[in-house]
C-alpha positions as CSV (number, residue, x, y, z in Angstrom):
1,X,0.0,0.0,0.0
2,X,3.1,2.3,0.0
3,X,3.2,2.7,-3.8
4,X,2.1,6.2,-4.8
5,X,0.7,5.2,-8.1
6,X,-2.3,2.3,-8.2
7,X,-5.2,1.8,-9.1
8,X,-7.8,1.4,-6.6
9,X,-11.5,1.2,-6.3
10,X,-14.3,0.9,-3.0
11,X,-17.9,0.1,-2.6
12,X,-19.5,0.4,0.6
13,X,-18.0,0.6,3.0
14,X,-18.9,0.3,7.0
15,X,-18.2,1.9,10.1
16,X,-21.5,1.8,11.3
17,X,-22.8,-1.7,13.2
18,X,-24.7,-4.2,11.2
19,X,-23.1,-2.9,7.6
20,X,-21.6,-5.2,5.4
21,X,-18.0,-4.0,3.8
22,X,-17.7,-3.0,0.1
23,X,-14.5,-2.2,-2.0
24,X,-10.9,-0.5,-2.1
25,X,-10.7,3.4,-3.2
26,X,-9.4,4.8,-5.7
27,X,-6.7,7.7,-6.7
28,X,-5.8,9.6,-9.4
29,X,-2.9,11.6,-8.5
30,X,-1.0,13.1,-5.7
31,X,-2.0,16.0,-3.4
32,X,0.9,17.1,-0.3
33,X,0.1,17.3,3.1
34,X,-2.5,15.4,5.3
35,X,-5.0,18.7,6.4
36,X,-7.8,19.5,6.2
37,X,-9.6,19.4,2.3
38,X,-11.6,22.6,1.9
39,X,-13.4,23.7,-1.1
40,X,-13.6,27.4,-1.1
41,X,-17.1,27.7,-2.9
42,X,-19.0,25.0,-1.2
43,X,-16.9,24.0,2.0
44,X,-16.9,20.3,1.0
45,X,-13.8,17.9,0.0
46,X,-13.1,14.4,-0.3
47,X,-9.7,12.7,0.8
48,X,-7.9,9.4,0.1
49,X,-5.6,9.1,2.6
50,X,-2.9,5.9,2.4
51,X,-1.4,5.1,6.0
52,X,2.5,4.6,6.4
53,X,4.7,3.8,8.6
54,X,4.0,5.1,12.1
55,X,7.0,7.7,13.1
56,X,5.1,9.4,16.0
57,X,4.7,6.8,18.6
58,X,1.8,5.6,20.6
59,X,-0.9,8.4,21.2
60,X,-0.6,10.5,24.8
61,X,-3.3,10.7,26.5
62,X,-3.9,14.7,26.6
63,X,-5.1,16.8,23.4
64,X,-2.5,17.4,21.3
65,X,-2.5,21.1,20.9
66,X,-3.7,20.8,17.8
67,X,-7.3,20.1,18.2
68,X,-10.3,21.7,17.5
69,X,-12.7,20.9,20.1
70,X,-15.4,22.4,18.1
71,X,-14.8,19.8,15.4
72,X,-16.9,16.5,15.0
73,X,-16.3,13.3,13.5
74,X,-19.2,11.1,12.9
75,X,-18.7,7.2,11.6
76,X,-21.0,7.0,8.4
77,X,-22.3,4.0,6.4
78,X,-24.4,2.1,4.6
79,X,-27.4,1.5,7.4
80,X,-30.0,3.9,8.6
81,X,-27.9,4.1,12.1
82,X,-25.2,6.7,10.4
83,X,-27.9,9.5,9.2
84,X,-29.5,9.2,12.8
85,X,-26.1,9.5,14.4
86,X,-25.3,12.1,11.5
87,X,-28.8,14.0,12.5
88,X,-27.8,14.0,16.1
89,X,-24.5,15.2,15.9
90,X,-25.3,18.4,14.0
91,X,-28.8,19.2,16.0
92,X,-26.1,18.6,19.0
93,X,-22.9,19.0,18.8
94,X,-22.3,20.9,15.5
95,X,-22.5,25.1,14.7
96,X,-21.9,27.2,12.1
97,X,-18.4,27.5,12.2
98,X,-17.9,24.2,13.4
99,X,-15.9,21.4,11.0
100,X,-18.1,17.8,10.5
101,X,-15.9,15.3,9.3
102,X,-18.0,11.8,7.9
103,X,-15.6,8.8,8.2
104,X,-16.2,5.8,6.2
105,X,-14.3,2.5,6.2
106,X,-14.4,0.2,3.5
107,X,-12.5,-3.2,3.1
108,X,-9.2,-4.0,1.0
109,X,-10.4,-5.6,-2.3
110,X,-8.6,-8.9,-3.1
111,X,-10.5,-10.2,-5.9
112,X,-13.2,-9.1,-8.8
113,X,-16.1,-10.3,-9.9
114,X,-15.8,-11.6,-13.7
115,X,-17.5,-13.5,-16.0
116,X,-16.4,-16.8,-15.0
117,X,-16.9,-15.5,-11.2
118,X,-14.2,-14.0,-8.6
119,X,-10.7,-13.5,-9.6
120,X,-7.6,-12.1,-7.7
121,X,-7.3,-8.9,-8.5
122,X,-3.5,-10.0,-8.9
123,X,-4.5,-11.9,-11.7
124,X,-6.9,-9.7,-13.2
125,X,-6.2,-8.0,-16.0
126,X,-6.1,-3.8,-16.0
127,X,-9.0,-3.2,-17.5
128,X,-11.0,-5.3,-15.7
129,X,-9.5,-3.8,-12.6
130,X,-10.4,-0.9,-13.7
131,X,-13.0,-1.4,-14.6
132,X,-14.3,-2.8,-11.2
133,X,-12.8,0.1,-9.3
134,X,-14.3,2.9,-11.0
135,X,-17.7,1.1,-10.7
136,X,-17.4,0.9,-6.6
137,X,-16.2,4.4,-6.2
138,X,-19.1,5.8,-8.1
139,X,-21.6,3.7,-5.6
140,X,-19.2,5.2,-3.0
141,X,-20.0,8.6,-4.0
142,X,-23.7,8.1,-4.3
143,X,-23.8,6.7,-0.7
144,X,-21.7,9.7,0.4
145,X,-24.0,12.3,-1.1
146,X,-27.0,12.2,1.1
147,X,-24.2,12.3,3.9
148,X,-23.5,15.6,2.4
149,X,-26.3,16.9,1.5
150,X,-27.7,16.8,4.8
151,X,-24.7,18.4,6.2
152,X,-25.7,21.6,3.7
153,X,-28.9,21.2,4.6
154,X,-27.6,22.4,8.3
155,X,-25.0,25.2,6.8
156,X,-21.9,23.3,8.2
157,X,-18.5,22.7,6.8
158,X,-18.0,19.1,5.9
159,X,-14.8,17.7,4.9
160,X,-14.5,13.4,4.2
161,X,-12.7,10.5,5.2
162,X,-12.6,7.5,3.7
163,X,-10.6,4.6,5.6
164,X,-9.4,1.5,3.6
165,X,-9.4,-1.6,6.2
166,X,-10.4,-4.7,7.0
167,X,-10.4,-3.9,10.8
168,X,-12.7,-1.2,11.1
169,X,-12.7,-0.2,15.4
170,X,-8.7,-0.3,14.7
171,X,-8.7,1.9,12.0
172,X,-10.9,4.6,13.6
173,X,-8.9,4.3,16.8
174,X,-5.8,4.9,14.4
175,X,-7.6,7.8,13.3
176,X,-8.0,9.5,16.2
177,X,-4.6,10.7,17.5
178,X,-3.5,11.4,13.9
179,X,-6.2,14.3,13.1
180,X,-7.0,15.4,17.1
181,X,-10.3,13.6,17.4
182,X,-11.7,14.9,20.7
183,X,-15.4,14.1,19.6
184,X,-16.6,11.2,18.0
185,X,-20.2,9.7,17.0
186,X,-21.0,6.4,15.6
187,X,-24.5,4.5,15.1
188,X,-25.3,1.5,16.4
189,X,-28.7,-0.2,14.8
190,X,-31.2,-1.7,17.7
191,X,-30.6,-5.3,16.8
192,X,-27.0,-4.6,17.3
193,X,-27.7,-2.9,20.7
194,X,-27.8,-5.6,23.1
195,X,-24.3,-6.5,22.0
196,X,-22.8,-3.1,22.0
197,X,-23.7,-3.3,25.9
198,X,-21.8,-6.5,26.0
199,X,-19.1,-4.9,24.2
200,X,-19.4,-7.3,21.0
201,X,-19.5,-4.3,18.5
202,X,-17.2,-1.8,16.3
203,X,-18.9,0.9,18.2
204,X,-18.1,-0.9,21.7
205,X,-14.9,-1.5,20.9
206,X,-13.8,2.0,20.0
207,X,-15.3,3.6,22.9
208,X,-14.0,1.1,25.4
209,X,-10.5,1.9,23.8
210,X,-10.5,5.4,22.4
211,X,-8.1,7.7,24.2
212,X,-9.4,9.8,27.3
213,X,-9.3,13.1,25.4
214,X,-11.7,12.0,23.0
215,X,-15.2,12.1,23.6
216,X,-17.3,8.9,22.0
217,X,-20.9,9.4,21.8
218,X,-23.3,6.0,20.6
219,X,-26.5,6.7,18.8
220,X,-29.1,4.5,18.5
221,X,-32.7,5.2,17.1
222,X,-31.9,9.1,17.4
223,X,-31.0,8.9,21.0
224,X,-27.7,8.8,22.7
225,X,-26.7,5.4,24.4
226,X,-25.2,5.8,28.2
227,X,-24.8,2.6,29.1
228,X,-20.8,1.9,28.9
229,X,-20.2,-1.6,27.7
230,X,-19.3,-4.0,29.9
231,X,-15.8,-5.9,29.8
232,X,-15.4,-8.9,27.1
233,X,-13.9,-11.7,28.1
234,X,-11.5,-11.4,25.3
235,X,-9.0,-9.3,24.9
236,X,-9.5,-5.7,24.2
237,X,-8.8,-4.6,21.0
238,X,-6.1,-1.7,21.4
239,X,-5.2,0.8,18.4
240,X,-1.4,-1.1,17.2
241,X,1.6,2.0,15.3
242,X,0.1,1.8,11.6
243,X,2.2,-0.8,9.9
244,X,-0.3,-3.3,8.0
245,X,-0.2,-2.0,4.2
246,X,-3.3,-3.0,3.4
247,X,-5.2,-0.3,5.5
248,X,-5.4,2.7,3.9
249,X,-7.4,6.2,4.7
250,X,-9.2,8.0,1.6
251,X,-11.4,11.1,0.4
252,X,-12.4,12.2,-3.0
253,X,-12.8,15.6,-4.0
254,X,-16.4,16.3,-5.2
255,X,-14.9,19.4,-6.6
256,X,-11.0,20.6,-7.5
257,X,-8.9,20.2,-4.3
258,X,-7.5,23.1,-3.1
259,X,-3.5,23.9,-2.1
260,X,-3.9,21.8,1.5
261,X,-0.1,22.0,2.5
262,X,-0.9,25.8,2.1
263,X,-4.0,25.8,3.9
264,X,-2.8,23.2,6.8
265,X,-0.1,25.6,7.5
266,X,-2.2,28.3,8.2
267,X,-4.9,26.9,10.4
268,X,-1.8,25.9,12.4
269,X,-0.7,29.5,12.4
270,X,-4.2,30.6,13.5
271,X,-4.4,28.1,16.5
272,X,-0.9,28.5,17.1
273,X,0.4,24.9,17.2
274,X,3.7,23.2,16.6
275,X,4.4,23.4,12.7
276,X,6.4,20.2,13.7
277,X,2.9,18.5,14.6
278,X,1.6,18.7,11.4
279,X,5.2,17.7,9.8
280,X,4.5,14.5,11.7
281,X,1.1,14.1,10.5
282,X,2.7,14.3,6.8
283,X,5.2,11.7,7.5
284,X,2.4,9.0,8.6
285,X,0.1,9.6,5.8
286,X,-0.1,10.5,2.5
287,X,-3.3,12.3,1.0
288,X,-4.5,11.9,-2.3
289,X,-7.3,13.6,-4.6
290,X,-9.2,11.2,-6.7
């Protein structure tokens, strides 16, 4: 996953309970820095984002300076759980000048459907490849959309993530010390909520183990769950230094990407932060515009 020139595709993805995983991203060129994507006429950007190796260390458990506590991240997938967590976050949490950042994880893609049925993609041949990746990132964006377009509906600014992995709770727990996460909201479905009590779901996972800074709300049925999990008898799962190529973090530009080095920079300037912070950031991912 370190190359910076593939092909990729993604259908839907999940980082919601009770979602079934779709497809790989996809990326059509380079774009520096890992900030924020901004579109300067509607506010709205997509991001692929591929992890790398982890230089920073394990997260501390204060804020880093960095953070905007104003900002929200909110899990979204294919199920009706993500808009109700989606609604509830921005009648709650969200304002005007706040940031709302959707996060979607899809799984790595291994194989393609063909006419004589699944094939490794290894063994596919370009075309079909691409073929196959340019059809799930279309669905991708169609799923996304309604994501968006309720975010407009509520005059916020709305930036994309989309995380390539085929451990979801780990990759939004990886997430959250790399962009500042200090509040959270995922969806969990009411079939899926006797479990999430016992800890048995992606939601319950990621709040048992999120760091202390960041604030994890669960949303079920447009009401927030406060029942904390209780302990599984298995081990916990605890967010591991990025090294497994085949997770990856991506967005896609719904509209030309802006200069994001240039505009990372100065929101660090206005907040004041370590320009060294964000340098780190850059070293353990790479963005790209697709």
């Amino acid at each position: 996953m370190a190359e910076e020139s593939r092909e990729e595709g993604g259908g839907g993805g999940v980082v919601e309970d009770g979602d079934e995983a779709g497809g790989r991203p996809g990326k059509d060129g380079g774009s520096g820095g890992a900030g924020r994507g901004r579109d300067g006429n509607n506010g709205i950007s997509t991001w692929e984002i591929e992890e790398m190796e982890d230089e920073a260390g394990p997260a501390s458990l204060a804020p880093p300076a960095a953070a905007a506590a104003a900002d929200v991240y909110v899990a979204v997938g294919k199920g009706g759980s993500s808009m109700e967590a989606l609604s509830w976050a921005l009648r709650r949490l969200a304002s005007p000048r706040s940031f709302v950042y959707l996060v979607h994880v899809f799984p790595v893609v291994i194989s393609i459907p063909t006419g004589l049925g699944m094939m490794p993609k290894s063994q596919a041949n370009p075309e079909q490849v691409e073929t196959y990746m340019n059809q799930e990132r279309s669905k991708r964006r169609v799923m996304l959309q309604k994501y968006l377009d309720h975010c407009r509906n509520f005059q916020v600014n709305v930036d994309v993530y989309l995380i390539e992995s085929d451990h979801v709770a780990d990759a939004i727990l990886e997430l959250i010390p790399v962009f500042h996460v200090q509040q959270l909201v995922l969806g969990v479905s009411k079939s899926n909520l006797r479990k999430f009590k016992r800890g048995n779901t992606i939601a319950g996972q990621v709040q048992k183990n999120a760091p202390l800074y960041c604030e994890v709300k669960i949303i079920c049925d447009g009401k927030e769950v406060t029942t904390v999990p209780t302990a599984d008898p298995t081990p916990p799962i605890s967010p591991s230094p990025v090294n497994n190529k085949s997770n990856s973090i991506s967005p896609t530009p719904l509209s030309p990407a802006p200069d994001h080095n240039n505009r990372a920079v100065a929101d660090d300037n206005e907040k004041g932060t370590n320009p060294n912070e964000r340098n780190k950031i850059t070293k353990y991912l790479k963005c790209f515009s697709f």
